[in-house]
PDB file of N, CA, C and O in Angstrom:
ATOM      1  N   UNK A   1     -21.558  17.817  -1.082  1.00  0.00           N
ATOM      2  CA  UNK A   1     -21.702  16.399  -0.832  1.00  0.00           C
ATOM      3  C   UNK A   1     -22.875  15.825  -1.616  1.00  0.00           C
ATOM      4  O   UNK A   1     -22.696  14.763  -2.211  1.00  0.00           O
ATOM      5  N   UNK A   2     -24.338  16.574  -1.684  1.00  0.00           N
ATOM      6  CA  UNK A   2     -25.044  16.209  -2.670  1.00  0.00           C
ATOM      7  C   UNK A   2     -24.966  15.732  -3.704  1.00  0.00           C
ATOM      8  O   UNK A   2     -25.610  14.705  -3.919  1.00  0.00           O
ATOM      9  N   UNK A   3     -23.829  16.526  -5.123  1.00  0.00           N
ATOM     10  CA  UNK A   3     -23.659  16.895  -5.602  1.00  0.00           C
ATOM     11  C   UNK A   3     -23.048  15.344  -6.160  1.00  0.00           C
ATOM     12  O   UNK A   3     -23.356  14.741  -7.188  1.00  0.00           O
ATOM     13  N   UNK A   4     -22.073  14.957  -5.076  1.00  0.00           N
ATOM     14  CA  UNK A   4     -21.257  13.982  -5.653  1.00  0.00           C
ATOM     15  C   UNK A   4     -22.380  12.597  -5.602  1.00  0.00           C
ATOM     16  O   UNK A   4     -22.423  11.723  -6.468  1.00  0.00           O
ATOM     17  N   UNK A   5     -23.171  12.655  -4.479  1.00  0.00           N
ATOM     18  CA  UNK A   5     -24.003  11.490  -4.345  1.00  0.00           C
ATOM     19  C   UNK A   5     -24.331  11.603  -5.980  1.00  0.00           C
ATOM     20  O   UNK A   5     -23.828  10.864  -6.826  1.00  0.00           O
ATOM     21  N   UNK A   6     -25.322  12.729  -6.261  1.00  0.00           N
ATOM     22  CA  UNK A   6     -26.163  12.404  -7.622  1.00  0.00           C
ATOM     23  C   UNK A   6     -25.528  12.498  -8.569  1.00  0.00           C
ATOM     24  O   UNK A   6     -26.291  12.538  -9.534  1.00  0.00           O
ATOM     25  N   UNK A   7     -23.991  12.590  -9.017  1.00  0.00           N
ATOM     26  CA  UNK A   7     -22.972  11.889 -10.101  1.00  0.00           C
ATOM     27  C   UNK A   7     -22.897  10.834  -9.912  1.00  0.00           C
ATOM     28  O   UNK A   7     -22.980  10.109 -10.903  1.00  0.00           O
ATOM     29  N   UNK A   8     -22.652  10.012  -8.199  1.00  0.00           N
ATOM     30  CA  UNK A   8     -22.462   8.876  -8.127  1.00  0.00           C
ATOM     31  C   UNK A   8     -23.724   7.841  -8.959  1.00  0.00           C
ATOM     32  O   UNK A   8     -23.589   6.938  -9.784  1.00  0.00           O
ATOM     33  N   UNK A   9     -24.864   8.398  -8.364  1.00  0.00           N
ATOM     34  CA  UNK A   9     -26.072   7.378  -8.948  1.00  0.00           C
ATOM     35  C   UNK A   9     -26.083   7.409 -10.434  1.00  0.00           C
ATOM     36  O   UNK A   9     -26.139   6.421 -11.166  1.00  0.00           O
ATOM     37  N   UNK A  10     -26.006   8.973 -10.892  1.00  0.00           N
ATOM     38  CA  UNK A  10     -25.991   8.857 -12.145  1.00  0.00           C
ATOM     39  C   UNK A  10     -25.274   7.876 -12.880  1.00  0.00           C
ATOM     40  O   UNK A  10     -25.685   7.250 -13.857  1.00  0.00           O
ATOM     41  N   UNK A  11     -24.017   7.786 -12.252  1.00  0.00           N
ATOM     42  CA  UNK A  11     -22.671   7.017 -13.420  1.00  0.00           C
ATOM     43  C   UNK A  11     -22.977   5.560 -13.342  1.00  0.00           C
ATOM     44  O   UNK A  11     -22.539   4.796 -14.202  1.00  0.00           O
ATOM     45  N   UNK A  12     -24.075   4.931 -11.854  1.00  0.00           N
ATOM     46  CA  UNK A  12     -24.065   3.948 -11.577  1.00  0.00           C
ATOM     47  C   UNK A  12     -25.125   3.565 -12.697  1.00  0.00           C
ATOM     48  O   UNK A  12     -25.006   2.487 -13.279  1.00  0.00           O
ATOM     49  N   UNK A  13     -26.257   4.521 -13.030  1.00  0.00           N
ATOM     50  CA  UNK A  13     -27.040   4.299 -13.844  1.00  0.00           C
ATOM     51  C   UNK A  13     -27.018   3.831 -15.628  1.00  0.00           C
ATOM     52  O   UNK A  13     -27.748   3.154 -16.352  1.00  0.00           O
ATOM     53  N   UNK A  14     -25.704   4.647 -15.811  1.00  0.00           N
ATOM     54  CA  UNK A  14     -24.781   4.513 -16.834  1.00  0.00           C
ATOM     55  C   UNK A  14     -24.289   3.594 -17.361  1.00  0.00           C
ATOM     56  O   UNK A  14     -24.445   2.947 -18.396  1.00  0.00           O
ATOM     57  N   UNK A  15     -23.517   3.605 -16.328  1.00  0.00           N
ATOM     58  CA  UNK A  15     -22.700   1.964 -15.818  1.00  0.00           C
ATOM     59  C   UNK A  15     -23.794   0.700 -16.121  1.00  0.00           C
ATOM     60  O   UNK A  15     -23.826  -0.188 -16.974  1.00  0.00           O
ATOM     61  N   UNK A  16     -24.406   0.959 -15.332  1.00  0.00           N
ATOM     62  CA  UNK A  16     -25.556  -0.562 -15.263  1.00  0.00           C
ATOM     63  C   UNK A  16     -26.292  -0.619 -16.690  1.00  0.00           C
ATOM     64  O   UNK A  16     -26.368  -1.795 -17.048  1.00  0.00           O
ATOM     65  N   UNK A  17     -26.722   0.051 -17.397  1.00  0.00           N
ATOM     66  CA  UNK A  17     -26.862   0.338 -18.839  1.00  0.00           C
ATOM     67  C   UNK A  17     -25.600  -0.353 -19.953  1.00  0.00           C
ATOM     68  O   UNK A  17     -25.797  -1.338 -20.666  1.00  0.00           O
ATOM     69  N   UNK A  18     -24.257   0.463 -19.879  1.00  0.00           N
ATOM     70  CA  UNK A  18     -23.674  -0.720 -20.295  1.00  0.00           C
ATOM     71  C   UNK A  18     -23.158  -1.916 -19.911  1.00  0.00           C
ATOM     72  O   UNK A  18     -22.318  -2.568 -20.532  1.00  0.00           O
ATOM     73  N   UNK A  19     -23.687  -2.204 -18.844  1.00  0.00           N
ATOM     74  CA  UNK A  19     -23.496  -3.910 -18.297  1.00  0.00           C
ATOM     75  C   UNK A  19     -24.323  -4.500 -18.957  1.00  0.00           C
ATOM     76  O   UNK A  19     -23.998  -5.614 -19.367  1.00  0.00           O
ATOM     77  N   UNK A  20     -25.575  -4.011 -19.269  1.00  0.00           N
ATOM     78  CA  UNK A  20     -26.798  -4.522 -19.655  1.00  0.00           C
ATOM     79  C   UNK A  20     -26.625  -4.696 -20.957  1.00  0.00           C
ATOM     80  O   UNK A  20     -27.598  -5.067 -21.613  1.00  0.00           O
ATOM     81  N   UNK A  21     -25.336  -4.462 -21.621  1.00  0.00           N
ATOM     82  CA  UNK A  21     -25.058  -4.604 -23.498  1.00  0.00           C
ATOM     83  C   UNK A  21     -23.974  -5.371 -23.136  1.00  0.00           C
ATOM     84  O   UNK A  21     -23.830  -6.277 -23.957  1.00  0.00           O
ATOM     85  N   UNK A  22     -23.277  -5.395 -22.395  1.00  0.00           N
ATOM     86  CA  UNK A  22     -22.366  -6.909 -22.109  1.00  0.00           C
ATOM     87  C   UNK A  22     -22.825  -8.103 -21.457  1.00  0.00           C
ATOM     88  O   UNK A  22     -22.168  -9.143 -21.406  1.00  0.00           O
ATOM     89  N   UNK A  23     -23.904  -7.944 -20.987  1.00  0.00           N
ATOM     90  CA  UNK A  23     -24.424  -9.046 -20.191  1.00  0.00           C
ATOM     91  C   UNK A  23     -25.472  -9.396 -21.524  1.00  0.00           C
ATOM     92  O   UNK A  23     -25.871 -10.547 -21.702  1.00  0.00           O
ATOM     93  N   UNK A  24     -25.791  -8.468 -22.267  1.00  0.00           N
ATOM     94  CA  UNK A  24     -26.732  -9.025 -23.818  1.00  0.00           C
ATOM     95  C   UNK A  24     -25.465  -9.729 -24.602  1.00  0.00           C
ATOM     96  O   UNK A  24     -25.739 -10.640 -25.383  1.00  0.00           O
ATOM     97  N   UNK A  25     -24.429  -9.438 -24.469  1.00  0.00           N
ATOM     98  CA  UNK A  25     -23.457 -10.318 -25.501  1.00  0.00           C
ATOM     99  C   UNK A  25     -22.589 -11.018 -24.802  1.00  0.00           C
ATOM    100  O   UNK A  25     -21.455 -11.210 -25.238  1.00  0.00           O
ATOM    101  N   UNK A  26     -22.956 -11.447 -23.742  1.00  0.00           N
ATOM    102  CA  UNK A  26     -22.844 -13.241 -23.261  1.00  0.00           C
ATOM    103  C   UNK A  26     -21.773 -12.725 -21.844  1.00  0.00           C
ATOM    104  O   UNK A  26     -20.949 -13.594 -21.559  1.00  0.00           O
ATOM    105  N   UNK A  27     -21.724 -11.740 -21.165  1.00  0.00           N
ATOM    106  CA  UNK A  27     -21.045 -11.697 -19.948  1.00  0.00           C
ATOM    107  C   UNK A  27     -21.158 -12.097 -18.904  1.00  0.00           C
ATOM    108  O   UNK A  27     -20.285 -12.409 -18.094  1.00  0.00           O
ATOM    109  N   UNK A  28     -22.906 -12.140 -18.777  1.00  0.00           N
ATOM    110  CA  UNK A  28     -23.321 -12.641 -17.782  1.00  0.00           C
ATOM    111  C   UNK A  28     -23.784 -11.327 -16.656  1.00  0.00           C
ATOM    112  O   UNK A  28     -23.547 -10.133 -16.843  1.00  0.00           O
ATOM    113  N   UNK A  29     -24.274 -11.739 -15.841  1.00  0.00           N
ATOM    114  CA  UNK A  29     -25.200 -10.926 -14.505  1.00  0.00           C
ATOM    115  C   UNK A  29     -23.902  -9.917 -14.026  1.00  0.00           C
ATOM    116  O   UNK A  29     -23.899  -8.691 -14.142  1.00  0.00           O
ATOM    117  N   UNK A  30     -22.982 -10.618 -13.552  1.00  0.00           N
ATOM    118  CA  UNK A  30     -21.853  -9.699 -13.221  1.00  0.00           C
ATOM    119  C   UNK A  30     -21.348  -8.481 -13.423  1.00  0.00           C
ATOM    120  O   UNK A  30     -21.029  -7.597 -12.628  1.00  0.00           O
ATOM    121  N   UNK A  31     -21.304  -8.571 -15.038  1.00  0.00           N
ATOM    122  CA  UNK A  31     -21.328  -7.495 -15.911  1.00  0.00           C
ATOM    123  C   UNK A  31     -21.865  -6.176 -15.352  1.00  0.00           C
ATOM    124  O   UNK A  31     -21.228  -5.127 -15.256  1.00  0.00           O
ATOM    125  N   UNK A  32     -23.349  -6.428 -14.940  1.00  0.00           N
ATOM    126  CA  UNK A  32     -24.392  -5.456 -14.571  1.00  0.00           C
ATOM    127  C   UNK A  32     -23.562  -5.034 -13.334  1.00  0.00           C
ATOM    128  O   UNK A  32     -23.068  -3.906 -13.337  1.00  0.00           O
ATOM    129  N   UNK A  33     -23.381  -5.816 -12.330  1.00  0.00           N
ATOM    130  CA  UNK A  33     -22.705  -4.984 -11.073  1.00  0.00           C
ATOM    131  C   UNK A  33     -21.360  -4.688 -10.858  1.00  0.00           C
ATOM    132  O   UNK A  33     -20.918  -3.950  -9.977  1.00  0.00           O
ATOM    133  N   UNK A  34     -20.617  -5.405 -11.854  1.00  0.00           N
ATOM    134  CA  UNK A  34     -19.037  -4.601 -11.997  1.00  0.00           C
ATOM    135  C   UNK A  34     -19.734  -3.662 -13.051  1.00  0.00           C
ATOM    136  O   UNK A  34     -20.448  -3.109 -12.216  1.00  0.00           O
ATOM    137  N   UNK A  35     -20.053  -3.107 -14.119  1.00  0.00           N
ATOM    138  CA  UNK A  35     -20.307  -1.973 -14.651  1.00  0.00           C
ATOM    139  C   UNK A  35     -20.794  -0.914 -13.715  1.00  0.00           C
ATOM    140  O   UNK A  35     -20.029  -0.041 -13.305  1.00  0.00           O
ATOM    141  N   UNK A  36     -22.041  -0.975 -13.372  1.00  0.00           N
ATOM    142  CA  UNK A  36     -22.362   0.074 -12.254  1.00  0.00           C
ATOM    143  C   UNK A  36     -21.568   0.147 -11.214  1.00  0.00           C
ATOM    144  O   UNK A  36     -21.601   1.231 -10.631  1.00  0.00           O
ATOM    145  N   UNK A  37     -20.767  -0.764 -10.733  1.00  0.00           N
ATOM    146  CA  UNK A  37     -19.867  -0.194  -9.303  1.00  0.00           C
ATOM    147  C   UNK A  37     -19.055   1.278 -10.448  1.00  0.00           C
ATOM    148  O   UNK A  37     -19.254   2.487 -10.324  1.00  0.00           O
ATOM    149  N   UNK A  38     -18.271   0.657 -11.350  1.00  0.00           N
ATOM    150  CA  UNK A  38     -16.813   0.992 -12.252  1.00  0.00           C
ATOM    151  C   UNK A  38     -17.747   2.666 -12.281  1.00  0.00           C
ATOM    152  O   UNK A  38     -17.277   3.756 -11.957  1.00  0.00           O
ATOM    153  N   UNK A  39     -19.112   2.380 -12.761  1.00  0.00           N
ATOM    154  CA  UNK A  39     -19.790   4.032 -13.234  1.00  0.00           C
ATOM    155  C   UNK A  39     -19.820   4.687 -12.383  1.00  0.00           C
ATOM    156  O   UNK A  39     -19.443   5.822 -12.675  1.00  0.00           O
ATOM    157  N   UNK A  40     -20.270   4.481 -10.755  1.00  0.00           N
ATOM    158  CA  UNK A  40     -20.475   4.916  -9.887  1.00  0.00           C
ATOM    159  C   UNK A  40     -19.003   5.865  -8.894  1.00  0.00           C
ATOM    160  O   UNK A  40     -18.824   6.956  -8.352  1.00  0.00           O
ATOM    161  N   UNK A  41     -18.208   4.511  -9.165  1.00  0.00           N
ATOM    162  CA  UNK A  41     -16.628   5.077  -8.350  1.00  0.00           C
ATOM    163  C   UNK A  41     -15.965   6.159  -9.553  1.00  0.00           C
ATOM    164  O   UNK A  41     -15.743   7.295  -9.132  1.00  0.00           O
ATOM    165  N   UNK A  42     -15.694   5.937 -10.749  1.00  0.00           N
ATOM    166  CA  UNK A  42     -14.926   6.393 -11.430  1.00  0.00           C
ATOM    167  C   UNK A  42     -15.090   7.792 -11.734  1.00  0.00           C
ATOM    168  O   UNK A  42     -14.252   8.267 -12.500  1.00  0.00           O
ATOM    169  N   UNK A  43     -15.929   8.497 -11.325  1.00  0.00           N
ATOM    170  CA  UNK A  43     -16.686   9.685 -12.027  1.00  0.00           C
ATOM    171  C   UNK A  43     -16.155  10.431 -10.477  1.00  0.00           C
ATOM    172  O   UNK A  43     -15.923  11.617 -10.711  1.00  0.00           O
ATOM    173  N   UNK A  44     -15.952  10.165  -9.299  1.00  0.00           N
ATOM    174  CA  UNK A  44     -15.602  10.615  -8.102  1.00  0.00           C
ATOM    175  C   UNK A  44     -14.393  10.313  -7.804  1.00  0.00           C
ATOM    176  O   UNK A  44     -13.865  10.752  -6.782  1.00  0.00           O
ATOM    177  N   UNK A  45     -13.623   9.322  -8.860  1.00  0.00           N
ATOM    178  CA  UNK A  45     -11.793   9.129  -8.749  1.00  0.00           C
ATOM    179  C   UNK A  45     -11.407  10.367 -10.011  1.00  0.00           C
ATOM    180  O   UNK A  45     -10.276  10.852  -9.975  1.00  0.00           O
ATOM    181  N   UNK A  46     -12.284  10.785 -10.980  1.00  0.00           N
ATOM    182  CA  UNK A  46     -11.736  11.434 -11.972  1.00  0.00           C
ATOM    183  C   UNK A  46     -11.880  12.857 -11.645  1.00  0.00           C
ATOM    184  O   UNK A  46     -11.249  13.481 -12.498  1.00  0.00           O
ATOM    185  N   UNK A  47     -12.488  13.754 -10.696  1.00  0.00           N
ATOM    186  CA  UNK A  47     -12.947  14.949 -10.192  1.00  0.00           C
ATOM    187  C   UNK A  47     -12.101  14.909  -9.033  1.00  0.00           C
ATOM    188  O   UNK A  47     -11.691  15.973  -8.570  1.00  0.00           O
ATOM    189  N   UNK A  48     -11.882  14.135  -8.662  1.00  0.00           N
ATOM    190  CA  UNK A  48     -11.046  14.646  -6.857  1.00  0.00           C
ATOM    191  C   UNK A  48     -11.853  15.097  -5.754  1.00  0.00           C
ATOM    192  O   UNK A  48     -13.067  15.113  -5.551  1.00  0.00           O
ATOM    193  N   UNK A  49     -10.923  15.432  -5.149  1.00  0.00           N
ATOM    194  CA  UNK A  49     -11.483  15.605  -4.004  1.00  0.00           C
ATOM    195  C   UNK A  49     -12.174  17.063  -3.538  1.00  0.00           C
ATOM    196  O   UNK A  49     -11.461  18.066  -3.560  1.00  0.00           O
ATOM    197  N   UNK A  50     -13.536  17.158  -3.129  1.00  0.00           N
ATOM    198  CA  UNK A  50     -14.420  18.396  -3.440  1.00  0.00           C
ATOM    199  C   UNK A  50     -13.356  19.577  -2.867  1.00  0.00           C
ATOM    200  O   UNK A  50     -12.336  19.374  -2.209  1.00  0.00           O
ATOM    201  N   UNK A  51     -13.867  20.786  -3.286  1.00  0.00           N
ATOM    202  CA  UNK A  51     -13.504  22.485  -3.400  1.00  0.00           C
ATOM    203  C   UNK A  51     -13.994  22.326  -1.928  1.00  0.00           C
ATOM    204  O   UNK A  51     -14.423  21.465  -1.160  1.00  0.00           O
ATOM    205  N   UNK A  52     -13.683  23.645  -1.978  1.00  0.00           N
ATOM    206  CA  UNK A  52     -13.505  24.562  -0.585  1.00  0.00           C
ATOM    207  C   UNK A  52     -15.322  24.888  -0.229  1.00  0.00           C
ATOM    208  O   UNK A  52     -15.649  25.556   0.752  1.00  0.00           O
TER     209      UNK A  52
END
């Protein structure tokens, strides 16, 4: 369970990084928190559901 938390933050960190290059080329604030949600969920929809 750890494990997935600190992918989650990571991807969110990711994520919010490239919001922060779409929100530099005119996206706006949004950008930043639909990017980091998208980094955060997607990295825990693409691995499944944890092992035994």
């Amino acid at each position: 369970m750890g494990k997935r938390i600190m992918i989650a933050v990571a991807g969110a960190g990711v994520g919010s990084l490239a919001g922060l290059f779409f929100s530099f080329l005119g996206a706006g604030n949004t950008a930043l928190i639909a990017c980091a949600a998208i980094g955060a969920i997607l990295p825990l929809v693409v691995l499944g559901s944890p092992g035994r």
